[in-house]
N, C-alpha and C positions, 0 to 999 in steps of 0.2 A: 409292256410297261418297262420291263429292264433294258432294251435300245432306248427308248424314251428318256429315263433316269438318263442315261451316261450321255447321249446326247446336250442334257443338259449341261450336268455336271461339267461338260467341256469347252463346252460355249458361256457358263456361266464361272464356274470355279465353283457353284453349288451344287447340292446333289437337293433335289423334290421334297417336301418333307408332308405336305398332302396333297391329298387326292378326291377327286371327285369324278363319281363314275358319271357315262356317259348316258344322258336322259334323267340323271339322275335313279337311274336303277342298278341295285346292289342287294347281295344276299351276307352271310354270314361268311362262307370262300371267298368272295371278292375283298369284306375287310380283313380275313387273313393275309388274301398275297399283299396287300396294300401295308398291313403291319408286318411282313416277315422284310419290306423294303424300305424298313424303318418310316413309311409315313402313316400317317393320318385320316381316314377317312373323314369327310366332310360335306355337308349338301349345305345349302340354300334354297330361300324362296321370296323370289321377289316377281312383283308383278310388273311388265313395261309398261309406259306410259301409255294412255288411248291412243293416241296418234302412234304409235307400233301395231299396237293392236289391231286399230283397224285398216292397217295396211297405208297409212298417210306418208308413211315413212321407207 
């Protein structure tokens, strides 16, 4: 996640400020490293439209 941050940061002039784990799976250690890198943990949940769903797309 720390090459990830700075890669940003270089190419944007920002640094990340949240985060959203991958599958959305996360424990209580994950939103540590995530706030010790001054972001945010965050999820969502949205559902795609049928036509993703059922593979139209």
């Amino acid at each position: 996640m720390i090459i990830f941050n700075e890669t940003v940061k270089n190419i944007t002039g920002h640094s990340p400020t949240l985060f959203r784990a991958p599958s959305g799976s996360y424990d209580n250690k994950t939103i540590s490293a995530a706030e010790e890198l001054g972001m945010m943990t965050i999820q969502w949940d949205a559902e795609p439209p049928a036509t993703v769903k059922n593979g139209c797309i």
